[in-house]
C-alpha positions as CSV (number, residue, x, y, z in Angstrom):
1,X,74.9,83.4,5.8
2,X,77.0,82.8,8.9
3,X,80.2,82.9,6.7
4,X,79.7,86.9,6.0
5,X,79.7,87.4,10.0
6,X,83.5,85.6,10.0
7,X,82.5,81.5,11.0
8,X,84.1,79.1,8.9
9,X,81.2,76.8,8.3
10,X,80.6,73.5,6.5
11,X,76.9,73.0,5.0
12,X,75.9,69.7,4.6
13,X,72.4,68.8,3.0
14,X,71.1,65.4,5.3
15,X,71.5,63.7,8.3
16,X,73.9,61.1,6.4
17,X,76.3,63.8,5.0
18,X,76.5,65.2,8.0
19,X,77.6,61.6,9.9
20,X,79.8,61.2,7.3
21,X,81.4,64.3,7.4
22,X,82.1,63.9,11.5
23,X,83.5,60.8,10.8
24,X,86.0,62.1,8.1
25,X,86.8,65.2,10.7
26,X,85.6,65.5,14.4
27,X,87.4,68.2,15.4
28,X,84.0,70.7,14.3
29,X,83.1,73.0,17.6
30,X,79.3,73.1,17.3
31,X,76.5,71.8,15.3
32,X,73.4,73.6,13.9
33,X,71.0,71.4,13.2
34,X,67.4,71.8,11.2
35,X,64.9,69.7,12.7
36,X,63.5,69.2,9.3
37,X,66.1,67.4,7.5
38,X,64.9,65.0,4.5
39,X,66.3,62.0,5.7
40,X,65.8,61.8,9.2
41,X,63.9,64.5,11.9
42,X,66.6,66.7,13.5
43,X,66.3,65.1,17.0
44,X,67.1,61.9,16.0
45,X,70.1,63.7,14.3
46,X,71.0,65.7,17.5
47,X,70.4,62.4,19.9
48,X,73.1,60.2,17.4
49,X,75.7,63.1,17.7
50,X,75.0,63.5,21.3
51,X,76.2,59.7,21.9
52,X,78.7,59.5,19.0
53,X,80.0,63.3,19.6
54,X,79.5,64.2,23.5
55,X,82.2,67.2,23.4
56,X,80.3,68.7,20.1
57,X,77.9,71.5,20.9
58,X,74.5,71.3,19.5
59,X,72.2,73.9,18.7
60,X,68.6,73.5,17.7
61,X,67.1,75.4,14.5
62,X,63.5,75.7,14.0
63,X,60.3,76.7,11.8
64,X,58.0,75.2,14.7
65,X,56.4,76.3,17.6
66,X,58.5,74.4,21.1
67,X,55.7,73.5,22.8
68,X,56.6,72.4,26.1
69,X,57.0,68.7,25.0
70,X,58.8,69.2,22.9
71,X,61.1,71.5,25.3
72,X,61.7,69.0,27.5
73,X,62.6,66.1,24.8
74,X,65.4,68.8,23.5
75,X,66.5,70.4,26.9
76,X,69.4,68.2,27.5
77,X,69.9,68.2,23.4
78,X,70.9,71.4,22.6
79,X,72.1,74.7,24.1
80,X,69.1,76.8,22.9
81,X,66.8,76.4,19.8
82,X,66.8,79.4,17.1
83,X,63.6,79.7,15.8
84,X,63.2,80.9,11.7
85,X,62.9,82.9,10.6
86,X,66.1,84.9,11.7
87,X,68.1,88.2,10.3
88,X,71.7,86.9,9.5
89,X,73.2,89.3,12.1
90,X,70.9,87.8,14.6
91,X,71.5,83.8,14.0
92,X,75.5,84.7,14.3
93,X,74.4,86.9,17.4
94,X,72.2,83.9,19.2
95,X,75.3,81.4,18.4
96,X,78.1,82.9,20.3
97,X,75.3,83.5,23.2
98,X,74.4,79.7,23.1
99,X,78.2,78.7,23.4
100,X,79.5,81.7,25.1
101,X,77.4,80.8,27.5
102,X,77.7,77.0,27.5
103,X,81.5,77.8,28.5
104,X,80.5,80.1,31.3
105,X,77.8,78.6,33.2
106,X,76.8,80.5,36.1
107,X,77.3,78.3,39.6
108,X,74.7,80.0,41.6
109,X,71.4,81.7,40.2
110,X,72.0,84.9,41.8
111,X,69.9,87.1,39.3
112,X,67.2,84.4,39.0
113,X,65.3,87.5,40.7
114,X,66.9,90.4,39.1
115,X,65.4,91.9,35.8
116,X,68.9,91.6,33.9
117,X,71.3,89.0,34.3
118,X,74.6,91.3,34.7
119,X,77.1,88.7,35.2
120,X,75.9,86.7,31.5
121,X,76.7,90.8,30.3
122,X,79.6,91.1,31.8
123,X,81.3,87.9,30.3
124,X,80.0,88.9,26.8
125,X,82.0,92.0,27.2
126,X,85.1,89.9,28.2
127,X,84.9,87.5,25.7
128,X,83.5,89.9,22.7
129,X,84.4,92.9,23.4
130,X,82.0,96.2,24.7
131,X,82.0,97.3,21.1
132,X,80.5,94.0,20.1
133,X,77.8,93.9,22.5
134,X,76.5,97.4,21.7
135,X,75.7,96.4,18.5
136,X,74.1,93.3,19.4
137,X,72.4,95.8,21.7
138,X,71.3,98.2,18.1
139,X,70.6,94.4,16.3
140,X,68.1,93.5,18.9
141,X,66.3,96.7,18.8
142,X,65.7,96.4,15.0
143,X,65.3,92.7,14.9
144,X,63.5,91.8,17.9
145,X,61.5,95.0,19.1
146,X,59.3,94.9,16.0
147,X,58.0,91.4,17.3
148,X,55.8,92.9,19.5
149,X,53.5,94.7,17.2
150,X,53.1,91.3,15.7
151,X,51.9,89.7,18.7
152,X,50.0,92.3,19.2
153,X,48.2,91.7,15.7
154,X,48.3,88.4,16.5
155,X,46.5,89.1,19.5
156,X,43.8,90.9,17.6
157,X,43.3,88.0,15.5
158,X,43.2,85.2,18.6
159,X,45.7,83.5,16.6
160,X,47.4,81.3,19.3
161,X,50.0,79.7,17.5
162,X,51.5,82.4,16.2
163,X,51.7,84.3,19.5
164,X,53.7,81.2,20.7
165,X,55.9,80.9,17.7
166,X,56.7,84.7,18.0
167,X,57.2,84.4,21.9
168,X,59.4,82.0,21.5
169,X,61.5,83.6,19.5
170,X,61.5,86.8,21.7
171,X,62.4,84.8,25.1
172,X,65.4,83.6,22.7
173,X,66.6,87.3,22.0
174,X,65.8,88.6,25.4
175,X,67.8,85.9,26.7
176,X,71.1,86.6,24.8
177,X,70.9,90.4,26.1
178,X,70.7,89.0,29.6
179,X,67.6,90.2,30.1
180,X,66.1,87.3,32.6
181,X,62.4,88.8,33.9
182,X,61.6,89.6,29.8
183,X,62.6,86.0,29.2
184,X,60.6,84.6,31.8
185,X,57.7,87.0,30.3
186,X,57.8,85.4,26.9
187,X,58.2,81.5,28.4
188,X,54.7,82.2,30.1
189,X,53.2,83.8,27.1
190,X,54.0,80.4,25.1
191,X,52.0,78.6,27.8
192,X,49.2,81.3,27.8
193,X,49.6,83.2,24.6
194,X,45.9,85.0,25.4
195,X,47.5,85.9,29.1
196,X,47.4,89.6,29.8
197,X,51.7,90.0,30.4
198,X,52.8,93.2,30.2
199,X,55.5,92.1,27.9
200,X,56.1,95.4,26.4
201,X,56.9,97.4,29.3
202,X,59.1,94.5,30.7
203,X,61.0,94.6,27.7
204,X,61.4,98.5,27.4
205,X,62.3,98.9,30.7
206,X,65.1,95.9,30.3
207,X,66.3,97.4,27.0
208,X,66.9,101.0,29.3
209,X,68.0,99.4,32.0
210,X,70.8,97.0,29.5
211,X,71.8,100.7,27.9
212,X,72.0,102.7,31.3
213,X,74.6,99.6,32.1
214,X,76.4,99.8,29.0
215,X,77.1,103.4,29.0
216,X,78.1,103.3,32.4
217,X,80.4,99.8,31.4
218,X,82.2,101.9,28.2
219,X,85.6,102.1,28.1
220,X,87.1,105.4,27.7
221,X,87.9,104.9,23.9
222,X,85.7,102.5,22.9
């Protein structure tokens, strides 16, 4: 999947093979790891390559709702969790977020209050480009938007797990577009996925407010 988007990648099928693969070569940048591996759970993966590895970057990749227990076992794990399922142009997108931004931690939490997150935006473009970004931009509106009619159906149906699941993948993509209020949206929906948010509007107006800033951010031949 990730090798069509340009990553070289090595796919490895248990825990075990990939131990032994790190111990052949440890010069690998990041690790994806499943939590539901046949050998061993993915945390007890990620917790042995975070003592035996500490400069390897971990990212979490799950079929399962992060509850906020298990958010806090995993916060000082991994970078961010990707929750399946995922588009391919998506998983590649939410990667280079998790370790763009893993190299460019912000020192003061400036737009903690601010509905977009400019300065996370404004790296992305240095590092990837502005061409780059806007079609992350067009990838998030055909991936991600769609997720609210299903929480919406989900709604209907009072099916709380779901709503979390899907929430949880929308603070995720809302996250890597810098949008920080829509993000903080879909972490309380998780906690109260029968809360009346109005996560549509938040998100609509972010997604204006992230293309008003692109346009005015374009280079003159880009």
């Amino acid at each position: 999947m990730l090798t069509l988007n340009g990553a070289q990648v090595t796919a490895v099928d248990c825990a075990e093979e990939a131990l032994s693969l790190l111990r052949e070569d440890a010069s690998f940048n990041a690790a994806l790891v499943d939590f539901d591996l046949p050998d061993i759970d993915g945390i007890t993966l990620a917790q042995q390559l975070a003592h035996d590895y500490p400069a390897l970057n971990l990212i979490g990749f799950s079929a399962h709702v992060i509850d906020e227990t298990l958010n806090q076992r995993t916060s000082t794990l991994f970078l961010g969790i990707i929750q399946k399922p995922v588009p391919r142009d998506e998983l590649s997108r939410l990667i280079t977020h998790y370790l763009h931004a893993n190299e460019s931690l912000p020192l003061a939490s400036d737009n903690d209050n601010k509905r977009l997150d400019f300065q996370q935006l404004a790296g992305d473009i240095q590092v990837m480009g502005w061409q780059k970004v806007h079609e992350w931009l067009a990838l998030f509106k055909q991936h991600t938007l769609p997720l609210l009619d299903e929480i919406d159906t989900a709604r209907d149906l009072n099916e709380r797990e779901q709503i979390k699941r899907l929430a949880h993948q929308l603070k995720s993509s809302c996250a890597s577009m810098g949008m920080h209020s829509a993000s903080t949206m879909c972490a309380a929906l998780e906690q109260q996925p029968l809360g009346d948010f109005s996560l549509r509007e938040e998100i609509q107006q972010s997604l204006y407010e992230v293309e008003r800033w692109l346009e005015a951010e374009k280079p003159s031949r880009a």
